[in-house]
C-alpha positions in Angstrom: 27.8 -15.9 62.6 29.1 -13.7 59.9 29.1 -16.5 57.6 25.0 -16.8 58.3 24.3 -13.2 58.1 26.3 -13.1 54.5 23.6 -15.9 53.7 20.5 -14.7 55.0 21.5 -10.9 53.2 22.2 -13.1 49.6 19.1 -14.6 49.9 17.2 -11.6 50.6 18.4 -9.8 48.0 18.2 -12.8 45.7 14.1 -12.9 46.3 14.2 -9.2 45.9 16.1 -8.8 42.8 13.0 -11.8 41.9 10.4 -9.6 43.3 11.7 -6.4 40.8 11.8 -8.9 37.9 8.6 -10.4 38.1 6.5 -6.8 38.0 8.8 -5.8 34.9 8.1 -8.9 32.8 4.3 -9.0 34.3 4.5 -4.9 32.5 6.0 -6.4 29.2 3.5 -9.1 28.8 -0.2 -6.7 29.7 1.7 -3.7 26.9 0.3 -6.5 24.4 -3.1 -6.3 23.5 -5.7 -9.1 25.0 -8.5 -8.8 22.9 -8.8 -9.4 19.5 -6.2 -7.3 17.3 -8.1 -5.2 14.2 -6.9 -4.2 10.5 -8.4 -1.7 9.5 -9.0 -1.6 5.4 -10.1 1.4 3.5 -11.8 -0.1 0.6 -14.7 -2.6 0.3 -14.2 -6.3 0.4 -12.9 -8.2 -2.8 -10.3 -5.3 -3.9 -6.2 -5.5 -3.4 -6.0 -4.1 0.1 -8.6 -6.3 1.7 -7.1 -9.5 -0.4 -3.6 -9.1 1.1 -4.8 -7.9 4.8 -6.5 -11.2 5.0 -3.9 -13.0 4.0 -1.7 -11.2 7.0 -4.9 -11.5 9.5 -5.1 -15.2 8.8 -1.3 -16.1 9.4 -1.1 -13.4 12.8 -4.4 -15.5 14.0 -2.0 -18.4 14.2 0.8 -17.4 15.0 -0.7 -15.1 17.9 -2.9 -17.2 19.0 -4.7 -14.3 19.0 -7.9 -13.3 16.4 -6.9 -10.5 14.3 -9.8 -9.4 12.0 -10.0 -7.1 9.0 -12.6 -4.2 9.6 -13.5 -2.5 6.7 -14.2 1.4 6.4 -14.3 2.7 2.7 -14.5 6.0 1.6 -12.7 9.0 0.3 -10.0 6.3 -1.6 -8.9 5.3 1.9 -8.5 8.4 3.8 -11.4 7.8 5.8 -10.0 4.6 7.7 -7.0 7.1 7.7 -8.6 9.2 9.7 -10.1 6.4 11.6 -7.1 4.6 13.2 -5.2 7.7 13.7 -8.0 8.1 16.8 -7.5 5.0 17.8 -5.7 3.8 20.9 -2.0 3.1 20.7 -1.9 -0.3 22.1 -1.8 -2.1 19.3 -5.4 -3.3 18.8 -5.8 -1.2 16.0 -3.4 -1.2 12.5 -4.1 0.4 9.5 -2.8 -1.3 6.0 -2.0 1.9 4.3 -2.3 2.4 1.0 -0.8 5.3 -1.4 -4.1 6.6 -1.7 -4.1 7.8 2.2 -0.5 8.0 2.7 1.0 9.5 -0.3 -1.6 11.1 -2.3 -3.8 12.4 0.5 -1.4 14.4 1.4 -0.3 16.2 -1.4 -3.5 16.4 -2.6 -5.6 17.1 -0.1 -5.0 20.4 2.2 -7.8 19.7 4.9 -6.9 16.3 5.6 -7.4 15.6 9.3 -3.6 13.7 9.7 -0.7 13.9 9.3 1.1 10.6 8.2 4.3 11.4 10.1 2.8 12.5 13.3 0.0 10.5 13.6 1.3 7.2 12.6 3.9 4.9 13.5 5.2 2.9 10.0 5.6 -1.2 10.8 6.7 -3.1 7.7 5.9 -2.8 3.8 3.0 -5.7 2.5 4.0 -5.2 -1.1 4.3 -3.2 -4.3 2.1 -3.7 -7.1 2.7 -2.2 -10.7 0.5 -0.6 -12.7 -0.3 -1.7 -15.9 -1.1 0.8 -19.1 -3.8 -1.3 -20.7 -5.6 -0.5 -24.1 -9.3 -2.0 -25.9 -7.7 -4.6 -28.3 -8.9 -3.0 -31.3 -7.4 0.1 -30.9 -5.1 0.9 -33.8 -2.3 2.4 -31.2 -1.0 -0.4 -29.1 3.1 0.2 -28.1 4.2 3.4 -25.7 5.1 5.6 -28.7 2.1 5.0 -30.9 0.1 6.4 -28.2 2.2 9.1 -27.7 2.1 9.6 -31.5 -2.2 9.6 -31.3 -2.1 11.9 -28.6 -0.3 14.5 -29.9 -1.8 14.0 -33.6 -5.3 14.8 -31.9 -4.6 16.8 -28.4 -7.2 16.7 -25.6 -9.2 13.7 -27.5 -7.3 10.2 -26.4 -9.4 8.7 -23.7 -7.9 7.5 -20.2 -10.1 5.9 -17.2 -9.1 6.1 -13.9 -10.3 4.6 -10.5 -11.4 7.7 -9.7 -9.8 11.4 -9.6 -6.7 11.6 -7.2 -6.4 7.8 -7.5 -2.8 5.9 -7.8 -4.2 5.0 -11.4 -5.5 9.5 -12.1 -1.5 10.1 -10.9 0.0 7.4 -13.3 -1.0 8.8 -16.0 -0.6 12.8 -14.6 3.5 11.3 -14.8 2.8 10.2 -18.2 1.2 13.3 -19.4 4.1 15.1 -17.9 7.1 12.6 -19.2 5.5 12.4 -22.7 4.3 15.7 -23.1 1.0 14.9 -24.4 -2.5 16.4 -23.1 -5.6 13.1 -23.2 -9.0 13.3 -21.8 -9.2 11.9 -18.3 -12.1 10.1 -17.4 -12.6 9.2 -14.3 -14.8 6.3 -12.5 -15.7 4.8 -8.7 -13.3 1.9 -9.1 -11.7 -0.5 -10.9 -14.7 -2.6 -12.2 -16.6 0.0 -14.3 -13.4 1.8 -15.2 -12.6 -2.1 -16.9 -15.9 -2.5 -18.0 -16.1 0.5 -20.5 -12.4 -0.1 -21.9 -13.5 -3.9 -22.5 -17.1 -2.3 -24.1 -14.8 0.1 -26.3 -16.1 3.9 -24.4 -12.7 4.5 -23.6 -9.5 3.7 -24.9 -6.5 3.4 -22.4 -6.2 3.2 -18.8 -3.3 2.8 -16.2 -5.3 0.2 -14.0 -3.3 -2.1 -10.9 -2.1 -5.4 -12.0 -4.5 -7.0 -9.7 -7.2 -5.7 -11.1 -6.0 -5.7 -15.2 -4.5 -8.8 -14.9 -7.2 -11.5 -15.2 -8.6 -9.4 -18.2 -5.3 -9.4 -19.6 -4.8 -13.3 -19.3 -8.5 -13.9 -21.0 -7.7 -11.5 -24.3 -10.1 -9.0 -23.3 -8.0 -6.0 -22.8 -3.8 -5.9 -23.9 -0.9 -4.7 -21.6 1.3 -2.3 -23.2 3.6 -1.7 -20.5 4.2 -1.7 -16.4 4.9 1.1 -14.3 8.0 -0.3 -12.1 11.9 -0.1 -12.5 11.9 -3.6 -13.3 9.3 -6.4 -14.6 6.9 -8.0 -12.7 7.0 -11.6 -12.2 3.2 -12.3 -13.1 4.0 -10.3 -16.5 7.3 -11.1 -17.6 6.9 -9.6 -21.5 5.6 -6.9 -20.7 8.2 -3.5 -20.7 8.6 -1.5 -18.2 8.0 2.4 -18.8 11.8 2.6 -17.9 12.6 0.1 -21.0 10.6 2.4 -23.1 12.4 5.8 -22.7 10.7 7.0 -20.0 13.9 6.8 -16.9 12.7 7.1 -13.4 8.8 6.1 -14.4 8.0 4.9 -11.1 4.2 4.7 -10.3 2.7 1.9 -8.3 0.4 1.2 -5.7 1.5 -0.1 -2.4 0.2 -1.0 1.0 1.9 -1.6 4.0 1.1 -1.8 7.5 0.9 1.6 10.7 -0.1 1.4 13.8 -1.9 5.0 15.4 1.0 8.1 16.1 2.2 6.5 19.8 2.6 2.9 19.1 5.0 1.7 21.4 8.0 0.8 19.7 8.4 -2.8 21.4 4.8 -3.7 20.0 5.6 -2.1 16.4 9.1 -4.1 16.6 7.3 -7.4 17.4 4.4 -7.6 14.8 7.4 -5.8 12.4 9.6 -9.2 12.8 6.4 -11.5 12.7 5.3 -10.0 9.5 8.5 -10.0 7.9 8.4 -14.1 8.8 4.9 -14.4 7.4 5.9 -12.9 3.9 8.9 -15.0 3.8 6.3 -18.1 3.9 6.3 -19.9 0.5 2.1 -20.0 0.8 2.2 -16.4 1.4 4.6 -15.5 -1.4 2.6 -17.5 -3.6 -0.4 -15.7 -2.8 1.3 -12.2 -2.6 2.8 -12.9 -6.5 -1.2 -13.6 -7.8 -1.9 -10.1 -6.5 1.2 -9.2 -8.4 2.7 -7.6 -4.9 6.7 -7.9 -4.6 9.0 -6.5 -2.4 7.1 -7.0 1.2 8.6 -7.2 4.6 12.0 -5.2 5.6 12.2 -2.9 8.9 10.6 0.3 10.1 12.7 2.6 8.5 13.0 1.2 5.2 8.9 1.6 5.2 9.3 4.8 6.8 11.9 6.0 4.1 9.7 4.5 1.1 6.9 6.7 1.9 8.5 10.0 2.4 9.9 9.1 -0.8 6.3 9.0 -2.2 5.3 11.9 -0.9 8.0 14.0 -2.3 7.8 12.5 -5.8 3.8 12.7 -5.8 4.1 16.0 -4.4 6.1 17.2 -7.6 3.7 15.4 -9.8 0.7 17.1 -8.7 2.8 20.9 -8.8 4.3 20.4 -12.0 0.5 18.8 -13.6 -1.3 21.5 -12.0 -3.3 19.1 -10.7 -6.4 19.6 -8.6 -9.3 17.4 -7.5 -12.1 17.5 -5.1 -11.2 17.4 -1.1 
C-alpha cells in the first residue's frame, strides 16, 4: 500500500515539476520577438552604415528564420535614429547600428541631446572599425604628414580641409590633428562624403580626412592620394599606407565605427543571443570578405568590450573638443 502511494505521489510530482517547466520555457520562447526584427540606420542608403547593416540583416534573416530589415532614418549625422530607437520598445524588434557620430560625438558635442547613450541603450557587439584616411588633390605640392605640417604653418589659417560635415568623425580627425601638429587650416565643411570628394578631385580644396570606404575607390583609380591612416596599426585594404602613429604622432587614434544597441531595457538574454549570433556571422569568411571591402576590422567580441570601447570614445572625443575649443551647431 505504501509502496503505491510512494508511486502515485512520484508521479504526481513528476507531471507537476512538467507542468512548472513547460510555462517557463513557453516565457523564454514569446521574450523573443515574432514579427519582423528592424535596424535602424541613421544615414541614407548607399553610405558605410547601411552597407554593413545589410550585410548583418541578410545573414540574421537566415539564420533566424526571421526577416530583419534595415529602416533608414537620416538626419542630424545619426542622432536622429538615436533618438528614434531609444523610444522604441525593449523587446528586441528594434536595434540601432550605432555609429560615432550618435554615440561618441553627439554627446560631447551636443548639450540638448534627447539620450543618453549609457542610460538609454543597451551595447550588443562591435560591427567594425574603419580608418580614416588623410587624402590630398594629386597635384598638390605637399604630399607626406610633415610637408603639410610645414604648408600649414608657413601660411596659418589658409590650408584647406573638407569634412563630411561640422561635428563629423572626418571635422574631429582633423580637430586631433590641428591639436597634435600645432597648426591652424581652414575647415570647410560639406553634407557628406560625395561633394566633400568631388571638390578635392576638382582641386577647391586641398586635404581632407575622409573614411576609407568612402576615399578608397578614388584612391585605387589615381584621382586623389592617401597620405596616411588614422589607426594604431595599417589597414589591410591599404597596406603602404602609414599610420599617423608611424609618423610621429603616438596615440593618433581617430576612426569611425559602428556597432550594434538595442533601446535602454533590452533584456539581457535577447542582447546575449543576437550578441553570440553576430559574433558567428562576422566570423563567416563571405562576411569578412565583405566587411575588409568596407575596410571595417575588428567586429564581433562581447558586451562589455563594446561597452568599454565607447566610453573610451567618449572620453577621448570629449578632450578633443575641450582642448580644440570646438563648437558646432546643435
Amino acid at each position: 500500500m505504501q509502496r503505491r502511494l510512494f508511486c502515485q505521489a512520484a508521479a504526481t510530482g513528476a507531471a507537476s515539476a512538467a507542468t512548472l517547466a513547460w510555462p517557463r520555457f513557453a516565457f523564454a520562447q514569446a521574450d523573443w520577438p515574432t514579427g519582423p526584427v528592424r535596424i535602424v540606420v541613421g544615414f541614407p542608403p548607399g553610405g558605410g552604415t547601411d552597407a554593413l547593416a545589410r550585410v548583418l540583416a541578410t545573414k540574421l534573416t537566415e539564420m533566424w528564420k526571421q526577416q530583419v530589415l534595415v529602416e533608414t532614418k537620416a538626419g542630424v549625422a545619426g542622432v536622429l535614429a538615436a533618438e528614434y530607437t531609444a523610444q522604441q520598445p525593449s523587446d528586441g524588434s528594434v536595434l540601432l547600428m550605432a555609429h560615432i557620430n550618435s554615440h561618441a560625438l553627439g554627446p560631447v558635442l551636443q548639450p540638448k541631446l534627447r539620450y543618453d547613450v549609457e542610460r538609454d541603450f543597451v551595447p550588443i557587439v562591435m560591427v567594425g572599425v574603419t580608418p580614416n584616411l588623410l587624402i590630398a588633390h594629386p597635384g598638390q605640392k605637399a604630399l607626406t604628414v610633415p610637408e603639410i605640417v610645414a604648408a600649414c604653418k608657413a601660411a596659418p589659417g589658409k590650408v584647406s580641409f573638407g569634412s563630411a560635415g561640422a561635428g563629423s568623425a572626418q571635422h574631429l580627425a582633423l580637430e586631433m590633428f590641428k591639436l597634435a601638429a600645432g597648426i591652424d587650416v581652414i575647415h570647410v565643411p560639406y553634407k557628406g562624403s560625395g561633394p566633400l570628394l568631388t571638390d578635392l578631385m576638382g582641386g577647391q580644396i586641398q586635404y581632407s580626412f575622409d573614411t576609407m570606404t568612402a576615399a578608397t575607390p578614388h584612391v585605387k583609380s589615381g584621382k586623389v592620394t592617401a597620405i596616411a591612416q588614422t589607426r594604431g596599426k595599417r589597414a589591410k585594404g591599404h597596406p603602404n599606407v602609414p599610420t599617423m602613429q608611424e609618423l610621429g604622432y603616438p596615440g593618433f587614434e581617430a576612426t569611425t565605427w559602428y556597432g550594434l544597441v538595442g533601446p535602454g531595457k533590452l533584456p539581457a538574454a535577447i542582447a546575449a543571443r543576437i550578441n553570440r549570433d553576430v559574433n558567428t556571422i562576422l566570423a563567416m569568411p563571405d562576411v569578412q570578405e565583405r566587411m575588409d571591402t568596407y575596410g571595417a576590422e575588428d567586429g564581433g567580441g562581447t558586451q562589455e568590450k563594446f561597452a568599454s570601447f565607447i566610453r573610451g570614445e567618449i572620453a577621448k572625443w570629449g578632450k578633443v573638443v575641450k582642448d580644440g575649443n570646438v563648437r558646432v551647431d546643435s
